[in-house]
C-alpha positions as CSV (number, residue, x, y, z in Angstrom):
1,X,-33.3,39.4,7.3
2,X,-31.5,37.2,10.2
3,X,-27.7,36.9,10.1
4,X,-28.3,33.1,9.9
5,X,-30.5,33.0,6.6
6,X,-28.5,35.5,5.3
7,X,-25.3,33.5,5.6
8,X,-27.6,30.1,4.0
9,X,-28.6,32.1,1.0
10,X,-24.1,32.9,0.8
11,X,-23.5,29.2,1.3
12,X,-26.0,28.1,-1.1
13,X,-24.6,30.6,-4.0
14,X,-21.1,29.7,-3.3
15,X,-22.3,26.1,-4.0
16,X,-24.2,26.8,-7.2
17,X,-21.1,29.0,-8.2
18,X,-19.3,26.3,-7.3
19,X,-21.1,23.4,-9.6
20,X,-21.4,25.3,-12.4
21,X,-17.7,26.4,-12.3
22,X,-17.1,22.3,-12.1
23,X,-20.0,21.5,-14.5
24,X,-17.9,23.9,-17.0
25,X,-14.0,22.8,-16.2
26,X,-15.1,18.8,-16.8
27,X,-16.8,20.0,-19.9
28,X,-13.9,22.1,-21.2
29,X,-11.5,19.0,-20.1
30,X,-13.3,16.7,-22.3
31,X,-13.6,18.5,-25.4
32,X,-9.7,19.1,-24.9
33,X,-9.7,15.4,-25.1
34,X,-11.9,14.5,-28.0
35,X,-9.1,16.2,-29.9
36,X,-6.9,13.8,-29.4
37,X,-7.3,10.9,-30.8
38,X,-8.1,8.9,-27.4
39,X,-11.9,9.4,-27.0
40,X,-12.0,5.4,-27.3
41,X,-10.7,5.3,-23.9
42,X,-12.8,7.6,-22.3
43,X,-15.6,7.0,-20.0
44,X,-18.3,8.6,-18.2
45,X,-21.4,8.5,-16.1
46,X,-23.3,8.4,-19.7
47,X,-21.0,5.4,-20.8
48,X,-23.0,2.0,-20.2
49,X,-19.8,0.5,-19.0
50,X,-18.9,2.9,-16.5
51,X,-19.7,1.6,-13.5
52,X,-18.2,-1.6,-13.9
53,X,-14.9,0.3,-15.0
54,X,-14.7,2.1,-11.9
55,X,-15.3,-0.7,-9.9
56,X,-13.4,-3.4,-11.1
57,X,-10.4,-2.7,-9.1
58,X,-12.0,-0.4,-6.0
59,X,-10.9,-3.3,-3.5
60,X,-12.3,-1.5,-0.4
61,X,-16.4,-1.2,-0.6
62,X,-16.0,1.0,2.4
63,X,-15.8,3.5,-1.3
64,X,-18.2,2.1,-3.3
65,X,-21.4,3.4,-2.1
66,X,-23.6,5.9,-3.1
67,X,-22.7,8.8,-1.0
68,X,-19.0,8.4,-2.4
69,X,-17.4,11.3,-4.3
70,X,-17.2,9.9,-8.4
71,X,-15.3,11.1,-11.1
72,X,-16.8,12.6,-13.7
73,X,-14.7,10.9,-16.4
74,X,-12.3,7.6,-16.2
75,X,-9.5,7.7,-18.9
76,X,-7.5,4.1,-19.8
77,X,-4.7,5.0,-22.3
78,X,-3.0,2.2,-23.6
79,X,-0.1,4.0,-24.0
80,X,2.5,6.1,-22.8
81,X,2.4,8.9,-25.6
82,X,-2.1,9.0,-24.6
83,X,-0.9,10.7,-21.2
84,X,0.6,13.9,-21.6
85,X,-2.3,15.3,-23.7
86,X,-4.4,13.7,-20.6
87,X,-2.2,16.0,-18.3
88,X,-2.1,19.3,-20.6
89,X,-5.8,19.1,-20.7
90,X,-6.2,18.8,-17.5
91,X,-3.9,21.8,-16.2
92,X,-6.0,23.5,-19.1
93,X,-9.5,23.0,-17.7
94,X,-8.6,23.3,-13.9
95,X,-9.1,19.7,-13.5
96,X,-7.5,17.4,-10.8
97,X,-7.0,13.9,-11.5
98,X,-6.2,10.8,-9.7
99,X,-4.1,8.1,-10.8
100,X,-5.0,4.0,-10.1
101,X,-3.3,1.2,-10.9
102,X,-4.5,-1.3,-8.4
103,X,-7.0,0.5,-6.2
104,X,-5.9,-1.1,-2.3
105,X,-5.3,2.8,-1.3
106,X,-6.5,2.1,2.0
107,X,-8.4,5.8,1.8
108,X,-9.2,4.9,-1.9
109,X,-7.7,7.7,-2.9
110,X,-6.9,7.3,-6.5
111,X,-10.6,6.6,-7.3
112,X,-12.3,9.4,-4.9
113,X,-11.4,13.3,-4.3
114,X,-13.7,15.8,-2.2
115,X,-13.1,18.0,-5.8
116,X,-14.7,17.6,-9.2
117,X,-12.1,15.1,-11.0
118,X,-11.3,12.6,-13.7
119,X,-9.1,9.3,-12.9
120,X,-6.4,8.1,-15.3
121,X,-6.5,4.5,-15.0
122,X,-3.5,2.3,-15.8
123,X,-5.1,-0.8,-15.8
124,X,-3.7,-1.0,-19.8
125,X,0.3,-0.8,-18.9
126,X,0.0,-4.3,-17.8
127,X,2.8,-6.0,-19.6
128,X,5.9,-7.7,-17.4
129,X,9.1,-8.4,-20.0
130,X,11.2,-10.6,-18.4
131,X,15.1,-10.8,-19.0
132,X,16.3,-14.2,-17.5
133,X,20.4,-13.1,-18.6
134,X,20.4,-9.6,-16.9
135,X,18.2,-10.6,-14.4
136,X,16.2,-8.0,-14.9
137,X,12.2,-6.8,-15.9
138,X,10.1,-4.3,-17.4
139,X,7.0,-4.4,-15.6
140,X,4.5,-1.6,-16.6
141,X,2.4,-0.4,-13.0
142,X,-0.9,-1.9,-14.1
143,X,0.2,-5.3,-13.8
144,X,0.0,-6.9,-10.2
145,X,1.9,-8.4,-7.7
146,X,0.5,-11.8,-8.3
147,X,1.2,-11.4,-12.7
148,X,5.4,-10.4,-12.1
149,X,5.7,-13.0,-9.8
150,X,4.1,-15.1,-12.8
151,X,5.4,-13.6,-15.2
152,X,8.7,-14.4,-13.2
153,X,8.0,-18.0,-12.9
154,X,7.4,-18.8,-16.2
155,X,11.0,-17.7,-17.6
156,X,13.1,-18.9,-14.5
157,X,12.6,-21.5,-11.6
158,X,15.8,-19.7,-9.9
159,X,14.4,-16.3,-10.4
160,X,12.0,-14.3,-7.8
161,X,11.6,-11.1,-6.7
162,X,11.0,-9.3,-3.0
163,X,7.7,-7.7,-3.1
164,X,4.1,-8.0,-1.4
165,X,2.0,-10.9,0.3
166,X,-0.8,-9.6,-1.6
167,X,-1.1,-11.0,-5.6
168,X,-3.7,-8.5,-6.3
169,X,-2.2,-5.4,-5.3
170,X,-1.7,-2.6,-8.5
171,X,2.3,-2.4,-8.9
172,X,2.2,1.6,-9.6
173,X,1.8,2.1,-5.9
174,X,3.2,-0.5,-4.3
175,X,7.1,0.0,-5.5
176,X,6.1,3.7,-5.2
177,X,5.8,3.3,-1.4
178,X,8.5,1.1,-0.7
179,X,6.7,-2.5,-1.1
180,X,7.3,-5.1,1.5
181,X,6.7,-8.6,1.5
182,X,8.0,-12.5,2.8
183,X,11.5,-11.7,1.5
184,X,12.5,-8.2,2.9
185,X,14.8,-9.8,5.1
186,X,16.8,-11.3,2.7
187,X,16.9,-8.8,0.3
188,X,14.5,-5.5,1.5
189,X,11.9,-4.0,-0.1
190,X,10.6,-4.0,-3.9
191,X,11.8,0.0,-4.4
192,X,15.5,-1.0,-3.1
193,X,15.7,-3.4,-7.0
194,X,14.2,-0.1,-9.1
195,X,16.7,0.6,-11.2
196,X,14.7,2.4,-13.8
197,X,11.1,3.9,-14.6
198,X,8.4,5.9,-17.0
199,X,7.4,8.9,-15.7
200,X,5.2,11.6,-17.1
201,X,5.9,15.0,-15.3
202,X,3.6,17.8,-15.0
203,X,4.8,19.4,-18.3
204,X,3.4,16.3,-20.3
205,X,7.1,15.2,-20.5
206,X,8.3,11.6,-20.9
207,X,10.6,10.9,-19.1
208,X,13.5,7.6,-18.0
209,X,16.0,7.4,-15.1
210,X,18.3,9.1,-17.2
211,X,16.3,12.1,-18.2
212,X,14.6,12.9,-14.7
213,X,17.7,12.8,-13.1
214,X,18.7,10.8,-10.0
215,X,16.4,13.5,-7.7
216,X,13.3,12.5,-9.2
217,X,14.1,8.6,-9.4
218,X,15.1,8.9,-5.7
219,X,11.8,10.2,-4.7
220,X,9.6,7.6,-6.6
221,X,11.0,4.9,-5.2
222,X,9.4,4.9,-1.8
223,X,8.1,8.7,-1.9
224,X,4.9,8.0,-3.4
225,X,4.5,8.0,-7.2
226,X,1.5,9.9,-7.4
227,X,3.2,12.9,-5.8
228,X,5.5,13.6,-9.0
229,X,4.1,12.5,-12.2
230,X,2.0,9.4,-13.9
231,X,4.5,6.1,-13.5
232,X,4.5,3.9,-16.4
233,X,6.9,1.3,-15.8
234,X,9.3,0.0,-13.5
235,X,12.5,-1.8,-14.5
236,X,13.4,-4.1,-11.8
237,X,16.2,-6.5,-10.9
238,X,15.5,-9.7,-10.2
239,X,16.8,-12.0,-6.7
240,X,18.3,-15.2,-7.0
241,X,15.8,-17.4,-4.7
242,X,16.6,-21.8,-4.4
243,X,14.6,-24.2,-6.5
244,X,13.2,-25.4,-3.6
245,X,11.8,-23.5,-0.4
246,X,10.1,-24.8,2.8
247,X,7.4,-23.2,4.2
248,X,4.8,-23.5,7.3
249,X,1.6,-22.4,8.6
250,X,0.9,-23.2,12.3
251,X,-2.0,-21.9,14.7
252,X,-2.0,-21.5,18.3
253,X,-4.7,-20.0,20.9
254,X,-4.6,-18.6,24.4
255,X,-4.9,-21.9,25.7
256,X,-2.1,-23.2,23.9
257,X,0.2,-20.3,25.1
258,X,0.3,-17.9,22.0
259,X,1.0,-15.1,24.3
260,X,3.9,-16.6,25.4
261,X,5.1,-17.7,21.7
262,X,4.2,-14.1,20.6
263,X,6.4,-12.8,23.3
264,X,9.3,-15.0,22.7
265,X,8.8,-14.3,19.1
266,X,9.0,-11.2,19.5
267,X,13.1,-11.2,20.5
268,X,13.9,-13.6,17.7
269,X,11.7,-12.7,14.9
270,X,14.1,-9.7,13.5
271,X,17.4,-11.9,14.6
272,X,17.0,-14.9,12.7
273,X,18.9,-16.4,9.9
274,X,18.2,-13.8,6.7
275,X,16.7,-16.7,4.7
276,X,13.8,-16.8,7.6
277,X,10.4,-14.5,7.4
278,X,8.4,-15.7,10.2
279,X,5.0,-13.6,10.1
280,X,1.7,-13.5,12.7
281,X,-1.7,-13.5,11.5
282,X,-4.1,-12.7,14.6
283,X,-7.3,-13.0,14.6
284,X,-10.3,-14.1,16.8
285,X,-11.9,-17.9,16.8
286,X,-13.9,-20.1,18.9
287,X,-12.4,-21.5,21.7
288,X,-11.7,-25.4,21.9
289,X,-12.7,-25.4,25.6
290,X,-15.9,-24.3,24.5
291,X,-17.5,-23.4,21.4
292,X,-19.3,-19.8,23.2
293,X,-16.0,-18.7,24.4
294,X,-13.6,-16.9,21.8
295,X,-9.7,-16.8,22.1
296,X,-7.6,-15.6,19.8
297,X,-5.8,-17.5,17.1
298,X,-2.4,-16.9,16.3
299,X,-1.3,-18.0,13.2
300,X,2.3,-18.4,12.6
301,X,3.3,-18.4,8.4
302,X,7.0,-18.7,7.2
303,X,9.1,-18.9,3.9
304,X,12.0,-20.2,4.5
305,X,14.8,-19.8,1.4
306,X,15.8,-23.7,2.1
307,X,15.1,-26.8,2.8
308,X,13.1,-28.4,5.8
309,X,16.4,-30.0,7.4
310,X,18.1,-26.7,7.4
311,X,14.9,-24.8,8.8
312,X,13.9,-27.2,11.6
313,X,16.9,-27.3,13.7
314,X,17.0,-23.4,13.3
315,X,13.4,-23.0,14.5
316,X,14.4,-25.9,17.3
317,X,17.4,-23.3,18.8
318,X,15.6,-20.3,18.1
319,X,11.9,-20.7,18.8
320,X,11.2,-24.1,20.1
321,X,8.3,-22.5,21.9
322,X,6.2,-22.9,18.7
323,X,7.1,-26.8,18.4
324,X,6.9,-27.1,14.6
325,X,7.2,-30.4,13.9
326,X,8.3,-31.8,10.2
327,X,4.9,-32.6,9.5
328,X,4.2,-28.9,9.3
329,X,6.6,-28.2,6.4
330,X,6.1,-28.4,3.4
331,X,8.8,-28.2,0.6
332,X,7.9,-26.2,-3.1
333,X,9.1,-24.2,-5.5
334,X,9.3,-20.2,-4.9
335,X,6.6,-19.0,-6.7
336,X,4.3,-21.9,-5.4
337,X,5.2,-20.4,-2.2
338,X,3.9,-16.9,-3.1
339,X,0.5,-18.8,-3.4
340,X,1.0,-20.2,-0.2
341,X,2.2,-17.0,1.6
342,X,-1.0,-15.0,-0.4
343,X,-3.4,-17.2,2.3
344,X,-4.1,-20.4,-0.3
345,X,-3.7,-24.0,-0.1
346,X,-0.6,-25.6,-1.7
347,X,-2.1,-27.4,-4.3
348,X,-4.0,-23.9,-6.1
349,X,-3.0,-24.0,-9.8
350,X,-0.7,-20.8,-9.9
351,X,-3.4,-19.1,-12.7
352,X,-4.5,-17.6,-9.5
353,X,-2.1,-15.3,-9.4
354,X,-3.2,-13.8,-12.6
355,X,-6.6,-12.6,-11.2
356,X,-7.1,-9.0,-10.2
357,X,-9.4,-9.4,-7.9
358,X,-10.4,-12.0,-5.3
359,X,-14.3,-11.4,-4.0
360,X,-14.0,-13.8,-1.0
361,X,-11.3,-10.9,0.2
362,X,-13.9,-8.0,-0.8
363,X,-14.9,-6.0,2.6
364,X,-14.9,-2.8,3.8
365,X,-12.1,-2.1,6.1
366,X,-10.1,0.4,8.1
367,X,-6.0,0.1,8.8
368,X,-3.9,1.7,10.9
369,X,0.1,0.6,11.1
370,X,2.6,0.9,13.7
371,X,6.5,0.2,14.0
372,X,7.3,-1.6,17.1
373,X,11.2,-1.0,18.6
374,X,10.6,-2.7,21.8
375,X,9.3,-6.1,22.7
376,X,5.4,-5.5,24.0
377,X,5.3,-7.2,27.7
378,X,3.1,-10.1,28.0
379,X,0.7,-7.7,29.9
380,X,0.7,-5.3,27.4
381,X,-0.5,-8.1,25.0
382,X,-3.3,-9.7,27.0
383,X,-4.5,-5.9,27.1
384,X,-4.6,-6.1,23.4
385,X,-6.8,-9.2,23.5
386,X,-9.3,-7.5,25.1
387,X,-9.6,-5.3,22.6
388,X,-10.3,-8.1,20.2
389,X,-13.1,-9.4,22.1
390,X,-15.1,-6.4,21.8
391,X,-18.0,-6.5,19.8
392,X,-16.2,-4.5,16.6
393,X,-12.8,-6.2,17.5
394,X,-14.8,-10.1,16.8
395,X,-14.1,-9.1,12.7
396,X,-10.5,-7.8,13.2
397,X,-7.0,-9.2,11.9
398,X,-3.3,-7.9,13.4
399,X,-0.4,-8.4,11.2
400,X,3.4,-8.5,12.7
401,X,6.1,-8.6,10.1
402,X,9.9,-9.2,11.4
403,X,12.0,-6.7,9.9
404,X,16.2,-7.3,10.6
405,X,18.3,-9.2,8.0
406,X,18.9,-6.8,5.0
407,X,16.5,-4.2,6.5
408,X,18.9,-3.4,9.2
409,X,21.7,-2.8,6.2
410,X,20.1,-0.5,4.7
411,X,20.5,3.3,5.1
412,X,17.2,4.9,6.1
413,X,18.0,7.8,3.5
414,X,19.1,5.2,0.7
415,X,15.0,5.9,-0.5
416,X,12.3,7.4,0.8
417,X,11.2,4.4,2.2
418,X,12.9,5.0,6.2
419,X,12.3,2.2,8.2
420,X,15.1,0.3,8.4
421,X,17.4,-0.3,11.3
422,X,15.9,-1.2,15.2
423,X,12.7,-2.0,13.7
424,X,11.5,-5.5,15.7
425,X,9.1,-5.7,13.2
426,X,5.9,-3.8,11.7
427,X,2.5,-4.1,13.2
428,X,-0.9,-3.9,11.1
429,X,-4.1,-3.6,12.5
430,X,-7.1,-4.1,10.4
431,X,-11.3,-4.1,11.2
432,X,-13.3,-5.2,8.9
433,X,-17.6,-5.1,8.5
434,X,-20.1,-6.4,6.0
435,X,-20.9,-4.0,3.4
436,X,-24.6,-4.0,5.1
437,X,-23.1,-2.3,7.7
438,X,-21.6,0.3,5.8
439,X,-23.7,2.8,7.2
440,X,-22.6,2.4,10.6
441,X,-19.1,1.9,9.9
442,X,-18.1,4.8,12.2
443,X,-18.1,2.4,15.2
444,X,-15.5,0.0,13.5
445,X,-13.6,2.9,12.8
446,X,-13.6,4.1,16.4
447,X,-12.5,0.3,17.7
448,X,-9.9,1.6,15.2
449,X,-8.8,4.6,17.1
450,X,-9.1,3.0,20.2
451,X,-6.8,0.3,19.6
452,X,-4.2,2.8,18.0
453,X,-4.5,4.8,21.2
454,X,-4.2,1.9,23.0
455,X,-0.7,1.0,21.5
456,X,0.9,4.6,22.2
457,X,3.0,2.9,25.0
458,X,4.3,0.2,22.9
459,X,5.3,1.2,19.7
460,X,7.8,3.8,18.4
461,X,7.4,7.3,19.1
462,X,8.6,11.0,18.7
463,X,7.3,10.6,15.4
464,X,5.3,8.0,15.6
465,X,5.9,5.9,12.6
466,X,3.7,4.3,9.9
467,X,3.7,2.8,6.3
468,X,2.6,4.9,3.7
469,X,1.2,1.8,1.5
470,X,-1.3,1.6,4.4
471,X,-2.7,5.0,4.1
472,X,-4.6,6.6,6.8
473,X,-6.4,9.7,7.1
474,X,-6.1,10.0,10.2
475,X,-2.8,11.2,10.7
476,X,-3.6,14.6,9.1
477,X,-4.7,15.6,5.7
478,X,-3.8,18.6,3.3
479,X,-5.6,22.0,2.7
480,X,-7.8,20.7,0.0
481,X,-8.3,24.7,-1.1
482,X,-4.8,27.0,-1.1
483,X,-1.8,26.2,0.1
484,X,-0.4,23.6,2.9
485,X,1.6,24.5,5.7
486,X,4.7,22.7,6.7
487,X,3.6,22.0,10.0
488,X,0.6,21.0,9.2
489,X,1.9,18.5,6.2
490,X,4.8,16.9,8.8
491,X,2.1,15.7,11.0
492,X,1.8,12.9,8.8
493,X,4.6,13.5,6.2
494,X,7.1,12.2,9.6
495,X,5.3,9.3,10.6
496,X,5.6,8.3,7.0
497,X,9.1,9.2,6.2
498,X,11.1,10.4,9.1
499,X,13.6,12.9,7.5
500,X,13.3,11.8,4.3
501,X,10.3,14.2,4.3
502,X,11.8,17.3,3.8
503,X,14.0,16.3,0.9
504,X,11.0,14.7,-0.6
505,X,9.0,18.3,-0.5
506,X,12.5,20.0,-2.5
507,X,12.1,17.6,-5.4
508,X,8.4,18.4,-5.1
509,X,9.1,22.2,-5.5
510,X,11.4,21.4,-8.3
511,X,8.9,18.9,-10.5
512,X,6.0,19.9,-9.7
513,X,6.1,23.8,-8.5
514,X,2.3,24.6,-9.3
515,X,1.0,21.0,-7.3
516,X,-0.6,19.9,-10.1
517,X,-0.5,16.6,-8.8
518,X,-1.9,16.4,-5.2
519,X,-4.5,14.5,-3.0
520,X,-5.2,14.6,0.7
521,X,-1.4,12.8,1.7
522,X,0.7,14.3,-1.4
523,X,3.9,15.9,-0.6
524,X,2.9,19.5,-0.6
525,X,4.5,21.9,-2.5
526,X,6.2,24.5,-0.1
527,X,7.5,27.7,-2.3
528,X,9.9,28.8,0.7
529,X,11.7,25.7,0.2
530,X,12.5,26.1,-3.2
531,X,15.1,29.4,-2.6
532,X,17.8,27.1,-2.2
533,X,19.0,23.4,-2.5
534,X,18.9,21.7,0.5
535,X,21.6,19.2,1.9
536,X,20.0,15.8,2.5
């Protein structure tokens, strides 16, 4: 017998072995589970209701096809005390589960695994408690963006807090990976105003600020959630923000100079007055000199924490470039501003920031994220815009968001979350296609890499730097058999957190020693590491 068909027949017994031994550990998991008491909240391919469980919050379709790994069971507890018994049954049965609160993993990552595996979905721990005299909230991590900054609203008018752009996103993973949004320079990311949390370890434990010690609340708060344990809840205090605010959206095109606005932008962005977040949205459009020409579109959004006479002689000494004119501003209240900033016209009821999902935002998509240090030349931009007007770059967005103000206070070891101080600002590339085109998304993804290649020269370096809330694979996965090296888990575990990687892996070893809770970016667990306690 050939070599060759002798090494199929191996391959295909190692995968029968392999099926069966899965086949057996999901079955073992759930009959672990029908003993206790939560098999009302338990779903599976056999459950009529299954599929539109997993998909109501999968917000990237690039995940939702056919060909996409599924779990084999989706769990919804509806409480805290449902989850250990989840988590013992699981280390039990050899199972791995994910956990999903939101589902805009840019990998989708809490809803897939290239293992047999069971989600445990959180969509439940939805509730926000607001306390308007400590200034404070309970929000469990089911609950969105778009329902705390509701929920928010509806006790205070003077009351906000400094999170995401993005209403829909799942809270769970968005404090857990820092959270940015139109106020971080005025008062820094979501994880800087933790100042408690729910957390279920590995050992089925319960656990509060107090109890998992001031290690463990470090790393969750920035470090990614899903490395450590199931988050609950976040207690979170709240920011003072005016009872009124001014914002702006203005456009301009290559013919109307945006690559010199960007440019000057650019040096004044970061350096601003706190109170000023002044974003860019690019993105290709039809040229006014004629309709078969494309330019690009650069739209310029801002909250301002004031009022327009306040904000228009500031934007007149420190960008007139842009010219905005009164006419452009528009004067609200903060949380109408949120639906503003979120991409909506100013007179959307603010019920819209209750909804989970938003299907005219629906696509499949791959992101990539950069930090930039250095102003890019003007040259260095047109060669960007050339990227744009390539077939795959036609359905492409960039997002640049001015860091400075409070960011620049902050020590990059205060959390996980490490990009602080000389950031100009962050840069976000996303391509999107139709979900027709699913099946050759590999092109978009290559524009991807292309682009990302194309930026080496501009952006920070030696490591390269990136948000973890915009996941990408690229940068380097984990062993999904046996261990993880270090090397091999700094090739991505730098870019994310600089040096607060290492002390993120100790509190791993310490929490979590057998890796119960991994995925393809999880801090690894590295035994060596464990000997001694580090100094961070």
């Amino acid at each position: 017998m050939k070599s060759s068909t002798i090494l199929a027949l191996i391959l295909t017994l190692l995968a029968i072995i392999s099926c069966s031994q899965a086949s057996s550990s999901a079955h073992n998991f759930l009959q672990c589970l029908s003993k206790k008491s939560i098999s009302n909240n338990i779903y599976t391919p056999i459950n009529s209701s299954y599929s539109s469980i997993l998909q109501i919050t999968i917000q990237n379709p690039r995940f939702d096809t056919n060909s996409t790994s599924k779990p084999f069971a989706i769990i919804t507890p509806e409480h805290e005390s449902q989850i250990p018994p989840i988590i013992l049954c699981a280390k039990h049965s050899g199972v791995q589960t994910r956990t999903r609160s939101g589902g805009h993993d840019f990998e989708g990552l809490s809803y897939q695994s290239q293992v047999p595996f069971a989600v445990i979905d959180l969509i439940n721990f939805s509730e926000v408690t607001v306390d308007v005299e400590s200034k404070t909230a309970w929000v469990g991590v089911g609950a969105t963006v778009g329902s705390l900054y509701y929920a928010i609203a509806a006790e205070s008018p003077v009351l906000g807090f400094p999170a995401g752009i993005c209403p829909t996103v799942g809270i769970g993973g968005h404090f857990s990976g820092g959270g940015y949004g139109a106020m971080l320079r005025k008062h820094g990311v979501a994880a800087d105003h933790v100042v408690d949390a729910i957390i279920v370890n590995a050992s089925g434990r319960i656990l509060d600020r107090k109890s998992m010690g001031e290690d463990l609340f470090w790393a969750i708060r920035g470090g990614g959630g899903a490395s450590f344990g199931v988050i609950t809840a976040w207690k979170v205090q709240l920011v003072d923000v005016p009872e009124t605010v001014t914002v702006f959206k203005v456009s301009r095109t290559l013919e109307q100079n945006a690559t010199q606005i960007i440019h000057r932008w650019q040096y004044v962005a970061s350096e601003v007055d706190k109170d000023l977040f002044i974003g860019i949205i690019l993105s290709t459009a039809n040229s006014t000199q004629s309709s078969e020409k494309l330019t690009i579109d650069a739209s310029f959004y801002s909250l301002f924490l004031g009022r327009i006479d306040r904000l228009l002689p500031l934007m007149k000494e420190k960008l007139p470039e842009l010219g905005l004119l009164r006419e452009d501003c528009t004067e609200m209240s903060w949380i109408q501003a949120m639906v503003f900033i979120s991409g909506l016209s100013v007179d959307t009821p603010l019920e819209v920031l209750l909804n989970r999902t938003d299907p005219a935002t629906r696509r499949p998509f791959k992101g990539k994220s950069n930090y930039v240090h250095q102003p890019i030349p003007e040259s260095g931009l047109e060669g960007l815009w050339r990227h744009f007007f390539e077939e795959e770059g036609e359905s492409a967005e960039f997002e640049m968001n001015p860091y400075g103000g409070r960011m620049a206070e902050i020590l990059d070891s205060a959390i996980p979350f490490p990009h602080r101080a000389g950031n100009l600002y962050n840069l976000l590339q996303v391509v999107f296609w139709r979900e027709d085109e699913n099946r050759d998304s590999d092109k978009y993804i290559k524009w991807s890499r292309r682009v990302d290649e194309y930026l080496t020269p501009y952006v920070l370096r030696n490591p390269r730097a990136a948000y973890v809330n915009y996941r990408d694979l690229d940068l380097g996965v984990n062993n999904v058999f046996g261990e993880t090296s270090y090397e091999q888990a700094s090739v991505w575990g730098k870019r994310y957190f600089k040096n607060n990687f290492d002390r993120l892996i100790w509190i791993k070893n310490v929490i979590d020693p057998e890796n119960f809770f991994k995925n393809e970016q999880s801090i690894p667990t590295l035994h060596y590491m464990s000997q001694t306690k580090q100094t961070f």
